[in-house]
N, C-alpha and C positions, 0 to 999 in steps of 0.2 A: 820551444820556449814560449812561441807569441798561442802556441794552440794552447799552453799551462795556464798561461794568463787569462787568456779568451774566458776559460773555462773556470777557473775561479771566479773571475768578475759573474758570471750569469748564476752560479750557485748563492753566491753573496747577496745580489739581485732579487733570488726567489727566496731564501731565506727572509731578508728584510721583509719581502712582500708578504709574505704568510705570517712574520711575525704581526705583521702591522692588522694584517686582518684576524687572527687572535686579540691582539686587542681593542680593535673598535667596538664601541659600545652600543647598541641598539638605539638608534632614536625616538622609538615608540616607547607609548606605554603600557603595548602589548593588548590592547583593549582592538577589539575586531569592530569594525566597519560596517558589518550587515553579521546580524545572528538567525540561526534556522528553528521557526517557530514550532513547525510541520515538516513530514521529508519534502524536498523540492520545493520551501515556501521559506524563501529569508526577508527579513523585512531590514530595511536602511536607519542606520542610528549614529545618533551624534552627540558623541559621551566626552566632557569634557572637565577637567577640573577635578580638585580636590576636596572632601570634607561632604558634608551630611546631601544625600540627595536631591535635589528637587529632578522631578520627571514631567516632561510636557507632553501634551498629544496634541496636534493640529487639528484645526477644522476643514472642513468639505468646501471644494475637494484641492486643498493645500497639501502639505508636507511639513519635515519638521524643520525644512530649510526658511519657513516662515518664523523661529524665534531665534533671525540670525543674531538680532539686537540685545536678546536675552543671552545667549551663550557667555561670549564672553565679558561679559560687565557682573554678570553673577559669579562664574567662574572665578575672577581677580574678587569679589565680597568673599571668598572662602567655602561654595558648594561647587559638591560635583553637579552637572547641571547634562540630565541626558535627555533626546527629544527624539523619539518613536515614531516612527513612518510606519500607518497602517498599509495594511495589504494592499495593492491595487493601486496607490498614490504616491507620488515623487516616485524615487528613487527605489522603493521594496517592491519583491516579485508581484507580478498579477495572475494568479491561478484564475482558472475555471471554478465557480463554485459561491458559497454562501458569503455575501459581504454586509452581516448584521452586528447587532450589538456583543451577540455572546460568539462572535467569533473574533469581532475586535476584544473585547475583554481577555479572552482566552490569548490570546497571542502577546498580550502585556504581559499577563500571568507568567508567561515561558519568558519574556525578556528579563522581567523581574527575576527570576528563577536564575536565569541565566548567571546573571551580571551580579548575584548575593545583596541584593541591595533591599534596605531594613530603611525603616522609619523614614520614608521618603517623603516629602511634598509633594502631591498628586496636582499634575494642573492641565484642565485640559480647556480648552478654546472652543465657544461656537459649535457646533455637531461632536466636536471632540470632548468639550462639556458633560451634556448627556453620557456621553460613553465614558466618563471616568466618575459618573454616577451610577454606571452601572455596573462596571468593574467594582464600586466599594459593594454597593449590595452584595452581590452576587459570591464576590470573596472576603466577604466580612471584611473590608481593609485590609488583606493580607500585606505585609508589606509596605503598608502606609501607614502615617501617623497624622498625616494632616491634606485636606483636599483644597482647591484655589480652583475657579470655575469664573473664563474669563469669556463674559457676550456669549453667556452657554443659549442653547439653543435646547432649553429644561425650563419646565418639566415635562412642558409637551409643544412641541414646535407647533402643532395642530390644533384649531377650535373643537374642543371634543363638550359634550354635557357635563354642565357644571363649571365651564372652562372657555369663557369668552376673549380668549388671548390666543393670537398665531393667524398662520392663515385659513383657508376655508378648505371645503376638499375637494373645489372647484379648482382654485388656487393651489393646490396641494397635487393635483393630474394633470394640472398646465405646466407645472412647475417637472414634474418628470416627463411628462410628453418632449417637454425643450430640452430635455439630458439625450435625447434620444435623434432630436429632431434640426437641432440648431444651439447647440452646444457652447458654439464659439462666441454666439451673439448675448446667452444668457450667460457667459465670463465674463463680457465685458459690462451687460447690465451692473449685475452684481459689483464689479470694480468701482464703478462709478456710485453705488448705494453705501459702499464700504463706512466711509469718511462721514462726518458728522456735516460738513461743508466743504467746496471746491478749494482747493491751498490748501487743507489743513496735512495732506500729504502729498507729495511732489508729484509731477506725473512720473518720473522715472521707477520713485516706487511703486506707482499703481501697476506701470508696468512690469514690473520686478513681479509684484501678487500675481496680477494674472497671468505671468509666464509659467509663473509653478502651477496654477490651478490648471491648464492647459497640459502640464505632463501629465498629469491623473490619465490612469487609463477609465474608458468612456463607459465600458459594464461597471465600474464599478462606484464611478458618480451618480449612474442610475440607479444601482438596488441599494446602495447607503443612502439615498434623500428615500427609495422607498423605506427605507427599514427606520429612519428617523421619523418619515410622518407617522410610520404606525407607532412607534413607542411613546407611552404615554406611565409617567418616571411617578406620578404624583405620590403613587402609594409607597412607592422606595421611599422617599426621604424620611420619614418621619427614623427608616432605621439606622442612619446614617449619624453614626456616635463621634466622631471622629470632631477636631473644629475644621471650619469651614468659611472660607474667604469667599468673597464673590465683589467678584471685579464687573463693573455694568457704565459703558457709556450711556448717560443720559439724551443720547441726543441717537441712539440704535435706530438706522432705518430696517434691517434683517429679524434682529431680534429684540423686540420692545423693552425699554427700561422696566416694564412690569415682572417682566421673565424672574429677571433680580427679585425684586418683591417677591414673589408667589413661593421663588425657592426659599428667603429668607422667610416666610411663615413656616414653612413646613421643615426645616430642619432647623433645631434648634440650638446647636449651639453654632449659630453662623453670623455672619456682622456683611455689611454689603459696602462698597468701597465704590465712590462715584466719580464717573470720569465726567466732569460736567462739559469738557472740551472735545468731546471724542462722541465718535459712533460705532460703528462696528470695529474699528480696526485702532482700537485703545491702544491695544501692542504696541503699533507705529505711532501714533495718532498723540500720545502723551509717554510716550517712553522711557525717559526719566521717571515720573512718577507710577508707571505700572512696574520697573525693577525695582524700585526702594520701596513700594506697597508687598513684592510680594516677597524681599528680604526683609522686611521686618514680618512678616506675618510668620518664614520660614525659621526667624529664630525667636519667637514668641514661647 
C-alpha cells in the first residue's frame, strides 16, 4: 500500500512539474545578444525597447556599453534604441583582417539586415561619426531616414589641403606610433582631454570610459585611427539627403567645435545642436539635454 502511494505521490510530482514548465513563459524578447556579420565574426549588440529605431555606433576605441545613459531613458520615450559594437571593440569578435570604414559600414549593413529595421535614426559618435557618414554614402541611407553625429570626428580628422582643421601628420604617426607603443598611457591622456573641464564628469565615470576603451583589442585601435586619419568625408556630404543633426561640444579638446561647422556647410539639410557645457564627452558631460535633443530631432 505505502509502495502505491510512494508512487502516486512522485507521478503527481512530475506531472505538476512538466505541467508547470509547459506553461512558463519566456522572459526574453527573443532578440540575440551578439549577431554574425561574416562566418566566425559576431559583433555584441544592445537592443532595447520598443517603437521606431534609433541605432548608435561608438567611438574609438569605446563600445556600445558607452550609451549606457541613452539606452534606457530613450527606451521609456517610446524607441527601440540599439547600440552596434564594431569588430575588434568591447565585447564583439576580433578577427585577423581589415578594420576600415567599409568594413565597419558593411557589418551595420548585415546588422541592419538582420534585425528588419527601417527608417532608423542613424547616430554615431567621435570616429563613429565618420563611419555612420560613410555607411549613408555608401548605402544610399539604406535603412535610415535620419543621421545625428555626436563630436564626429568628420570630415576629416586630419589637416589635409584646403582643410586647416585636425591634427597634423606628424601628430597623426605619433598618435599611431602610441597605439602601438604605450596604449595604456594615451587611454588615460585622452580620458582626461574627454570633458570640457575637471568635475564636469565624476572620476568614477572617467574611469568607467577608460575601462571600456582598455578592452578594445590593440590591432584594432591601431588600423581604425589608421583608416580614420586617412579618410577624408568632405566630398560625401554634399550627397547625404537625409536630415541631419549634429550634436558639437563647444568647448571639444579631440575634435574642434569647427568639425561641426565644416559638416554643417557641406550637408545641407543639417542644423548643429551646441553643448556649450561639454567637450568631447557631451553624452555624459550634459545628458539630459543630449537624450531630449536627440528625441526631438527623432520625432521631427
Amino acid at each position: 500500500m505505502k509502495t502505491i502511494i510512494l508512487t502516486t505521490m512522485l507521478l503527481s510530482t512530475t506531472i505538476n512539474t512538466l505541467l508547470g514548465q509547459e506553461k512558463r513563459v519566456p522572459a526574453s524578447s527573443g532578440r540575440g545578444e551578439y549577431i554574425e556579420v561574416e562566418k566566425n565574426v559576431k559583433l555584441h549588440v544592445t537592443d532595447i525597447g520598443e517603437g521606431q529605431p534609433i541605432v548608435l555606433i561608438h567611438g574609438w576605441p569605446l563600445s556600445d556599453e558607452m550609451y549606457e545613459y541613452q539606452y534606457q531613458a530613450l527606451a521609456l520615450k517610446g524607441f527601440r534604441v540599439i547600440g552596434i559594437t564594431l569588430r575588434g571593440f568591447g565585447k564583439s569578435d576580433r578577427p585577423y583582417g581589415k578594420y576600415d570604414f567599409d568594413v565597419f559600414s558593411d557589418d551595420i549593413k548585415v546588422v541592419l539586415e538582420k534585425l528588419k529595421i527601417k527608417n532608423a535614426v542613424l547616430g554615431g559618435f567621435s570616429m563613429g561619426g565618420a563611419v555612420v557618414i560613410h555607411y549613408i554614402t555608401k548605402y544610399n541611407a539604406e535603412h535610415i531616414s535620419k543621421l545625428a553625429l555626436f563630436g564626429a570626428a568628420a570630415p576629416s580628422f586630419k589637416k589635409r589641403d584646403g582643410y586647416p582643421y585636425g591634427i597634423s601628420d606628424a601628430d597623426a604617426a605619433g598618435l599611431i606610433l602610441a597605439t602601438k607603443t604605450s596604449r595604456q598611457d594615451l587611454i588615460a591622456s585622452f580620458g582626461a582631454s574627454f570633458p570640457a573641464k575637471e568635475g564636469n564628469i565624476s572620476k568614477n565615470v572617467e574611469k568607467w570610459l577608460e575601462n571600456i576603451n582598455l578592452e578594445a583589442w590593440p590591432y584594432a585601435v591601431t588600423h581604425s585611427m589608421m583608416a580614420l586619419c586617412d579618410i577624408d568625408l568632405r566630398a560625401d556630404l554634399p550627397k547625404i539627403k537625409i536630415p541631419v543633426a549634429i550634436f558639437h561640444g563647444t568647448q571639444d579638446k579631440l575634435c574642434d567645435f569647427v568639425f561641426a561647422e565644416q559638416l554643417h556647410q557641406g550637408i545641407k539639410n543639417s542644423y548643429i545642436v551646441k553643448f556649450e557645457n561639454s567637450g568631447h564627452a557631451l553624452f555624459v558631460e550634459e545628458v539630459e539635454k543630449f537624450n531630449s535633443e536627440l528625441e526631438k530631432f527623432a520625432k521631427k
